[in-house]
FIROZA-348411 format. One line per 4 residues: their letters; for each residue x, y, z of N, C-alpha, C. Coordinates in steps of 0.1 Angstrom, whole numbers, plus 5000, padded with zeros to 4 digits. Layout:
REM residues N
A	X:Y:Z:X:Y:Z:X:Y:Z  ...
This chain:
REM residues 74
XXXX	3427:1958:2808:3428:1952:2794:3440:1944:2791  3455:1947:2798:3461:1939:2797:3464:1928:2808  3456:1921:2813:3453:1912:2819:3462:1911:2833  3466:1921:2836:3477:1923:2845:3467:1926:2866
XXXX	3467:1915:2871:3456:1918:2884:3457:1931:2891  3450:1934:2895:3447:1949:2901:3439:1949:2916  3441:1959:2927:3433:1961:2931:3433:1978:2934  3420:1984:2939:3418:1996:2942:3415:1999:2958
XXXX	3424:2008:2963:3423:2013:2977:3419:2028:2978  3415:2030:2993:3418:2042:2997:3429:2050:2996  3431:2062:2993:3445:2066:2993:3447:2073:3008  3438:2070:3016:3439:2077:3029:3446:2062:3035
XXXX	3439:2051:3034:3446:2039:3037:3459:2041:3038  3464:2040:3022:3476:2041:3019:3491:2047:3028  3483:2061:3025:3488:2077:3028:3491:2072:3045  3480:2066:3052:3486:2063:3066:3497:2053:3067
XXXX	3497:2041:3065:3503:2031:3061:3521:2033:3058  3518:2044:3049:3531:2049:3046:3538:2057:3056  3528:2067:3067:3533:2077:3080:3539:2065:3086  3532:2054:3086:3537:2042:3100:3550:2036:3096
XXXX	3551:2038:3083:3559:2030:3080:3579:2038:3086  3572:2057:3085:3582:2067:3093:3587:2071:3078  3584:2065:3067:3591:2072:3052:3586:2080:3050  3596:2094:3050:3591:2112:3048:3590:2116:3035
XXXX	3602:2109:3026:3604:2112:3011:3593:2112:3004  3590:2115:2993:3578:2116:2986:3581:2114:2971  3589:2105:2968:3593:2100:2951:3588:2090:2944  3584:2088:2929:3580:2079:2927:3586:2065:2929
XXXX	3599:2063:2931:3604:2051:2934:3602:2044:2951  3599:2055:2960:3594:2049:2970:3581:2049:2973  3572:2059:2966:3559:2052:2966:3555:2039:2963  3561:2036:2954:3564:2024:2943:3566:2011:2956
XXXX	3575:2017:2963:3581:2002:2973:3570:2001:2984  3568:2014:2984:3553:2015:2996:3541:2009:2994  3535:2010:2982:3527:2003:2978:3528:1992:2973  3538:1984:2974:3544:1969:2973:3546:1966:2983
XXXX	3551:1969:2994:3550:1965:3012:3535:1966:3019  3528:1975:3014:3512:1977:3013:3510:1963:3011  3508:1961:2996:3501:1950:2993:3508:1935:2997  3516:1935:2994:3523:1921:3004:3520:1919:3018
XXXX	3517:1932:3028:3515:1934:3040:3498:1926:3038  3493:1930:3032:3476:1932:3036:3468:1919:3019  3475:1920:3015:3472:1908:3004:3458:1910:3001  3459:1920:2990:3443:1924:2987:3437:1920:2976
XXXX	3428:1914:2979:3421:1908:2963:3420:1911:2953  3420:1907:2944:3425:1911:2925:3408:1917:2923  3405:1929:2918:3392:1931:2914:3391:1925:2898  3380:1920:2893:3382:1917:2884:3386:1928:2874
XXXX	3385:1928:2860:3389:1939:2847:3375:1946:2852  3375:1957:2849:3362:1966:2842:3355:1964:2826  3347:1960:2828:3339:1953:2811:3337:1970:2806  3336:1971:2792:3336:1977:2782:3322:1982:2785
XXXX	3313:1978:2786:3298:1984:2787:3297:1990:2800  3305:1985:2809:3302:1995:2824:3314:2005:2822  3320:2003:2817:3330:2021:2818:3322:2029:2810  3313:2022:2797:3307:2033:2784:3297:2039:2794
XXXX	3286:2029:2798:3276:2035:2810:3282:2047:2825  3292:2042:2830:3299:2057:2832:3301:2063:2829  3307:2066:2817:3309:2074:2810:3297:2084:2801  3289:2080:2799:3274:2081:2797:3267:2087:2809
XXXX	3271:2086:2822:3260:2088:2829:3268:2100:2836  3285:2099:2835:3286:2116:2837:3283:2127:2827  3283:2122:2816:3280:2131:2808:3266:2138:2809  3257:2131:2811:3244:2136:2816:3247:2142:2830
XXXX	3253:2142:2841:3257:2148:2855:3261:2164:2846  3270:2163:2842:3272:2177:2831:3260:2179:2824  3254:2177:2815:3239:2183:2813:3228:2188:2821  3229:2181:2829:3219:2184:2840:3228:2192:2852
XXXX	3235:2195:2856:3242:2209:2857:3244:2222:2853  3248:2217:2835:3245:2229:2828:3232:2238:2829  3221:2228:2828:3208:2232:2828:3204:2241:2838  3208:2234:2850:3205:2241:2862:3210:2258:2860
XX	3224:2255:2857:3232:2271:2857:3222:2279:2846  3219:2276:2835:3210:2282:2826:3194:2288:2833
């Protein structure tokens, strides 16, 4: 929503990516550089935004995944 490009990965990708890289630490300032050497490395395409009616419709369709669970347990 704030028009800022995005993309979405595997965090198993990542999580390797980062072993190769030999960085042990685990802080948010070097995840931060890791997944900026990530993406500069591998230059991944901007997904577009997520539109307002497909997050409601997820959002909608887990809620029924919960209903129809509940139901089962009953």
């Amino acid at each position: 929503k704030a028009g800022v490009p995005f993309s979405r990965h595997n965090p198993a990708h990542t999580h390797h990516y980062a072993k190769s890289t030999r960085r042990r630490a685990k802080t948010d300032p070097l995840d931060t550089r890791m997944l900026s050497d990530y993406g500069r490395r591998y230059q991944p395409e901007a997904e577009p935004a997520p539109r307002e009616e497909g997050e409601r419709l997820q959002s909608l369709a887990g809620h029924r995944d919960q209903l129809v669970a509940m139901r089962a347990t009953l």
